[in-house]
C-alpha positions in Angstrom: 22.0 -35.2 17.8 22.1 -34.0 14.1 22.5 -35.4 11.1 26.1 -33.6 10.4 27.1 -35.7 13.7 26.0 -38.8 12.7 27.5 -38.6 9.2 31.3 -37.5 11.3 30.3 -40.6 13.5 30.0 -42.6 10.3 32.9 -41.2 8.5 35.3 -42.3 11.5 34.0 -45.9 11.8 33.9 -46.1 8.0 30.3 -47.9 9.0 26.9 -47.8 7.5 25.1 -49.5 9.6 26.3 -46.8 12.4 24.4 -43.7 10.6 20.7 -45.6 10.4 21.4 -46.6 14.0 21.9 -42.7 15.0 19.0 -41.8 12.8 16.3 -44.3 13.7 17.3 -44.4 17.7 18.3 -40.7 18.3 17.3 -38.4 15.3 13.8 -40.0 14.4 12.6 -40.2 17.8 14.1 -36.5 19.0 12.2 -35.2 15.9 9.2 -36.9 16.9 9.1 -35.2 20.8 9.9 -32.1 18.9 6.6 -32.1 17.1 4.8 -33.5 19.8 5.3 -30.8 22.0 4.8 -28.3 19.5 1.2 -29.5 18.6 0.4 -30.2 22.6 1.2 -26.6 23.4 -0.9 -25.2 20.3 -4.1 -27.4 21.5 -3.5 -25.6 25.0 -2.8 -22.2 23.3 -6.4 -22.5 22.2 -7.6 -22.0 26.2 -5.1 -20.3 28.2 -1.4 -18.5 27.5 -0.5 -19.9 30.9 -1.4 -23.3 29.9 0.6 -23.3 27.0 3.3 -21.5 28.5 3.5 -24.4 30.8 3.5 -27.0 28.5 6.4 -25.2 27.2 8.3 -25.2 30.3 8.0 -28.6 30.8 8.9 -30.3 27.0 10.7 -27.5 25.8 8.8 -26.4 23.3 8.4 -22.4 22.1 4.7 -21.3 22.8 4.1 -17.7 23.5 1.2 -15.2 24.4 1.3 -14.0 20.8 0.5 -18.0 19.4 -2.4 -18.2 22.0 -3.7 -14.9 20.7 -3.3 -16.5 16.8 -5.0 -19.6 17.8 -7.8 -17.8 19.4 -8.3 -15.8 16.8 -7.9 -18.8 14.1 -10.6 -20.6 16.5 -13.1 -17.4 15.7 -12.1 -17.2 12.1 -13.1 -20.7 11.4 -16.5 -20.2 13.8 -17.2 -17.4 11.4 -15.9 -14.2 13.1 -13.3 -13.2 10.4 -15.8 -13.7 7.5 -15.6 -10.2 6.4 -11.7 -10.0 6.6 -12.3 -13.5 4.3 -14.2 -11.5 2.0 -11.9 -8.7 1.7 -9.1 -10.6 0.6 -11.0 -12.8 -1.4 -12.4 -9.5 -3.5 -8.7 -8.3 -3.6 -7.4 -11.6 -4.6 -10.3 -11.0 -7.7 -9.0 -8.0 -8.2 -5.3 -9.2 -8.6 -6.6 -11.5 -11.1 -8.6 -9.2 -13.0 -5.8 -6.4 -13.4 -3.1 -8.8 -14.7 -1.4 -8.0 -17.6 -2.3 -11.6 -19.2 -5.3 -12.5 -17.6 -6.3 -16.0 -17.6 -9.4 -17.0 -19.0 -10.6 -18.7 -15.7 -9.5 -17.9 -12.0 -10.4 -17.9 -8.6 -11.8 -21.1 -9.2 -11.2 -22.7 -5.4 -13.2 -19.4 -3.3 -15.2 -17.7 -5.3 -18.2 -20.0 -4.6 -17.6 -19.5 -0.6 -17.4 -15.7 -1.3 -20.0 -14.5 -2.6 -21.6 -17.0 -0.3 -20.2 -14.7 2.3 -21.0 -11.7 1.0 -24.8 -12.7 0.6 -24.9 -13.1 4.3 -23.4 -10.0 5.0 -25.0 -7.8 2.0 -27.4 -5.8 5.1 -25.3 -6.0 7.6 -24.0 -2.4 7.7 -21.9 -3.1 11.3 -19.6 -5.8 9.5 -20.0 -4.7 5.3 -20.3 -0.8 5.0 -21.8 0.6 2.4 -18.8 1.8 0.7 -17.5 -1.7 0.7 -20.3 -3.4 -0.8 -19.9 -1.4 -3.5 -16.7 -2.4 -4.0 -17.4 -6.4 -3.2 -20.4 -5.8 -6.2 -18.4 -3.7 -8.4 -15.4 -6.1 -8.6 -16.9 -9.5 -8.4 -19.6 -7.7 -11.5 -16.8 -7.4 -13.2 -15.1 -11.0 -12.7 -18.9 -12.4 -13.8 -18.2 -10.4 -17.4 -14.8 -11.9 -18.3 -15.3 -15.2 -16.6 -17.7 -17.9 -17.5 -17.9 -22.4 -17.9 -17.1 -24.0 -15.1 -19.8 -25.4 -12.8 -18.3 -23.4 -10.2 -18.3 -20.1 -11.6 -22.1 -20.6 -12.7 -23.2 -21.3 -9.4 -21.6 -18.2 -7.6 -22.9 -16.4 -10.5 -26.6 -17.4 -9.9 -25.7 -16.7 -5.9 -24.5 -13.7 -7.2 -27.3 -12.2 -9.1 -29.6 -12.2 -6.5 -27.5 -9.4 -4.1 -29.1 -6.2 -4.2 -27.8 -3.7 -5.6 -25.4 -0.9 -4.2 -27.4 1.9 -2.2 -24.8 4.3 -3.0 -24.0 5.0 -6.4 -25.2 1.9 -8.0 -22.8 0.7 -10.5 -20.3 2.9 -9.8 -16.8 1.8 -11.3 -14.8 0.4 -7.6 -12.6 -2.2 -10.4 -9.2 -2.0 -11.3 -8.0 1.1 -13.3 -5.2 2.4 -15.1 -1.5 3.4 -13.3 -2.3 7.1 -15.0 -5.8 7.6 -13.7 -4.6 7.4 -9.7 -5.3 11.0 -8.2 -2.8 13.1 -8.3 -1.0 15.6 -5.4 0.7 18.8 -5.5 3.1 17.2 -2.6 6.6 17.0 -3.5 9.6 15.4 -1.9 10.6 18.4 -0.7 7.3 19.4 1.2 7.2 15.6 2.2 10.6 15.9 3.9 9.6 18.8 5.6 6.2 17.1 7.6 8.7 13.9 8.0 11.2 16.3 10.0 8.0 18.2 11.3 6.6 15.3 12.9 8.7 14.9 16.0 8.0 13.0 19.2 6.1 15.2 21.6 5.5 14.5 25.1 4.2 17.7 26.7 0.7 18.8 25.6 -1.4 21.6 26.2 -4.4 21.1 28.2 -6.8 21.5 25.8 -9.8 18.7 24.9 -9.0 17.8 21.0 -12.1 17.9 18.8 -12.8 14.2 17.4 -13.7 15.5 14.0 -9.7 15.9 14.1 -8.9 12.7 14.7 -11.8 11.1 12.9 -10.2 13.1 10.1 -6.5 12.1 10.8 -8.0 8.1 11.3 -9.5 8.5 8.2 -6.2 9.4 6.6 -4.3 6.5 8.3 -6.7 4.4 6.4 -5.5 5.0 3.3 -2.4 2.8 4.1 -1.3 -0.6 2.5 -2.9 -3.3 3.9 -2.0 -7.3 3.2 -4.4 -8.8 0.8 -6.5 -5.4 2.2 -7.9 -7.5 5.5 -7.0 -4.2 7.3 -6.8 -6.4 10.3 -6.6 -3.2 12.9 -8.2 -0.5 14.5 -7.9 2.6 16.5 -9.3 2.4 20.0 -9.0 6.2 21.3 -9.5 7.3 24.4 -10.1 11.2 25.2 -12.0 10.9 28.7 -9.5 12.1 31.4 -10.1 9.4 33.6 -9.6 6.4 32.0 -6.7 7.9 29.9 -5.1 8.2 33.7 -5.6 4.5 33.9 -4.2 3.6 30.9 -1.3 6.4 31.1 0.3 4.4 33.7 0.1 0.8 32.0 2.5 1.2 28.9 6.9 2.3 29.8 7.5 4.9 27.4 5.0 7.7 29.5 7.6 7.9 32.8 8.6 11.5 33.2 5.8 13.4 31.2 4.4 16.6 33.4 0.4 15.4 33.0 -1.3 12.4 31.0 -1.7 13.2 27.5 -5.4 14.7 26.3 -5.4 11.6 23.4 -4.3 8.2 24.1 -4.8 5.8 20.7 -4.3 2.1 21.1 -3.6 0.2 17.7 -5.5 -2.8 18.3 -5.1 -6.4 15.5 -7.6 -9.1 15.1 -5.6 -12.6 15.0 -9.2 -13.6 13.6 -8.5 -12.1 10.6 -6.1 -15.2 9.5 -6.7 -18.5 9.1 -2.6 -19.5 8.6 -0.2 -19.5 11.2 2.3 -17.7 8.8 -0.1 -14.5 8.6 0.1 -13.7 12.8 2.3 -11.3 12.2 0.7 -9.1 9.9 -1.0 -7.2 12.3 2.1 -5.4 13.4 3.0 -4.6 9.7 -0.2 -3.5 8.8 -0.7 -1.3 12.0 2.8 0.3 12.0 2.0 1.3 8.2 -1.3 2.7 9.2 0.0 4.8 12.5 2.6 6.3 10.3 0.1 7.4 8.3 -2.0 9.0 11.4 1.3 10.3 13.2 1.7 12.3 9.7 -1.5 13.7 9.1 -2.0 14.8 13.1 0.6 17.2 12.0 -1.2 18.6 9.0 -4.3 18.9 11.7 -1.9 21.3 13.9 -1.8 18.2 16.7 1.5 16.6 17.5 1.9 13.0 18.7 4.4 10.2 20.3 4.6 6.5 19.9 4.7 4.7 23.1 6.5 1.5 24.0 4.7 -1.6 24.6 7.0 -4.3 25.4 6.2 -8.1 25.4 5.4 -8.3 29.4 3.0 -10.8 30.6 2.5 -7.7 33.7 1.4 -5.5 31.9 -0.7 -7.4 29.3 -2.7 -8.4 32.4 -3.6 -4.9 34.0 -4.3 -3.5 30.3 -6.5 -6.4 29.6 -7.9 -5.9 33.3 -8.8 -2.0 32.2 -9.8 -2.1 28.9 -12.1 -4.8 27.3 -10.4 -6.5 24.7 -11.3 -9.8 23.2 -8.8 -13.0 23.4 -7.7 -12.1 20.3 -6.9 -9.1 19.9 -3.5 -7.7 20.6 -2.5 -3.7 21.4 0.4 -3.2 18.5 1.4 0.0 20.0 0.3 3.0 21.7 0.7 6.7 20.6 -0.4 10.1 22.2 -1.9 13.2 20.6 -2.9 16.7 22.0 -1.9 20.2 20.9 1.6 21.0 21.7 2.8 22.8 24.1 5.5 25.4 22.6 7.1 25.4 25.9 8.0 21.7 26.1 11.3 20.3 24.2 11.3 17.4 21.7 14.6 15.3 21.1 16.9 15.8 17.8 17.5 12.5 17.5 19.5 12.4 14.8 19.0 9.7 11.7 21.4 7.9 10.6 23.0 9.1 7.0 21.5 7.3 3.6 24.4 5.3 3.0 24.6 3.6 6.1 20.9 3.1 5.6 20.0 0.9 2.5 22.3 -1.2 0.9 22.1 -2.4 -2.8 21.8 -5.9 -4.1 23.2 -7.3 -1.2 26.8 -5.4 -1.7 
């Protein structure tokens, strides 16, 4: 029962009393099983995916695979396992504040106590904080310590802060906002940049040839470069180059049926739910990770290596036999697959044509 029907019910007995009837003995108590079910199948989410899918079954609530892999990874984030994607957005949240165009006096009053907190526990731990990024962590959060200063708050995260060491590599070094004119610059135009988009096709036949891993640790550290959310970079690139278990995996993901011989390179674009700590984030590993293999998919052309973006479909199936092969945590989730090797000029690719601009993007609404 809605409330539209309740105010037609009212409207034909011309009666009052007839709508807070429908409303406290139908609508009220309907809203209430609603919200019920939906908190009883996130506290089951938190231990199994069957477990909550059952409780979903059985009071109708939606709970999926993809919540349980959000609620374990907000159940790590909150034990401390997503500290360092805390700190990153934290240090970019700084950042915003520091670049604005009207900076306010004070900011980042309500976490930048609790991160620099963080980033004393992780200032030698070169597995979690690289060296790169600690300079950026010190570099920024110096800066925020020169323009901001009164409150309690800040004074206390300032003394925490003043007893990090300091940066091993290139010891303050500018990593702090800079001016729109002083990004590097590229000789690419739109012209060459069409041409590598309409280079890059899908390949599915490969030469069988091992590919070097300074390639792709080259092309990886391309893909890098993409946008991130808040920077948490919630992703990485699992890649598998041993014949045997790229066999294994070959057959798990649709989108490989038909191909004469498993591909040399198979990359798995893994997210870390344990990156967020809101329910409305969960998604971000699929935007974040598509940006990135863009990226890659690009610059294995520029590397002479071709590449294909595989399928991975929502099936509980297959979730199990990947999970079953390869050694992923609760909460991590595979965002999509893609192939690499040298390809071979024998083997065909698709057209597939685009659709034309105009039937592509649409302005204001129109």
């Amino acid at each position: 029962m809605t409330t539209s029907v309740s105010t037609r019910i009212t409207t034909m007995l011309g009666l009052e009393f007839v709508r807070k009837v429908i409303r406290r003995l139908v609508i009220r108590p309907v809203n209430r099983v609603q919200e019920y079910s939906v908190q009883t199948c996130k506290r089951a989410a938190r231990y199994s995916p069957s477990l909550c899918r059952f409780f979903a079954t059985v009071i109708g609530s939606r709970c999926s695979t993809e919540q349980y892999r959000f609620l374990r990874g907000r159940w790590r984030h909150q034990r401390g396992q997503g500290q360092v994607y805390f700190l990153r957005r934290s240090v970019h949240r700084v950042e915003k504040g520091l670049m604005m165009p009207k900076r306010k006096e004070v900011f980042a009053l309500g976490y930048i106590l609790p991160t620099v907190k963080v980033l004393q526990r992780h200032c030698g731990d070169d597995e979690r904080v690289s060296n790169t990024e600690y300079s950026w962590f010190h570099s920024v959060l110096s800066r925020y310590f020169e323009v901001v200063a009164g409150p309690e708050v800040v004074e206390k995260a300032r003394a925490v802060f003043e007893e990090l060491p300091e940066p091993p590599d290139n010891p303050g070094a500018g990593r702090t906002p800079f001016e729109s004119a002083e990004r590097p610059s590229s000789d690419i135009g739109p012209g060459e940049l069409l041409d590598l988009s309409r280079q890059r096709k899908s390949v599915r036949w490969y030469q069988d040839r091992q590919v070097p891993r300074r390639l792709l640790d080259r092309a990886v550290d391309i893909a890098r470069q993409a946008p991130s959310a808040c920077n948490r970079q919630p992703f990485h690139f699992w890649i598998f180059d041993d014949p045997d278990l790229v066999a294994d995996i070959a057959d798990i993901p649709m989108g490989l049926s038909g191909c004469d011989r498993e591909p040399p390179v198979l990359i798995a674009v893994v997210g870390e739910q344990r990156a967020f700590e809101h329910e409305r984030d969960r998604h971000v590993i699929y935007i974040d990770g598509s940006l990135a293999a863009m990226n890659l998919m690009l610059a294995l052309e520029t590397l002479g290596l071709a590449s294909c973006p595989v399928n991975w479909p929502d099936i509980p199936e297959k979730e199990k036999e990947l999970r079953d092969t390869i050694d992923l945590d609760a909460d991590q989730q595979v965002v999509m697959f893609l192939t690499a090797g040298y390809p071979n000029p024998d083997g065909k690719v698709a057209w597939s044509e685009r659709k034309p601009v105009e039937r592509m993007r649409r302005y204001n609404a129109e």
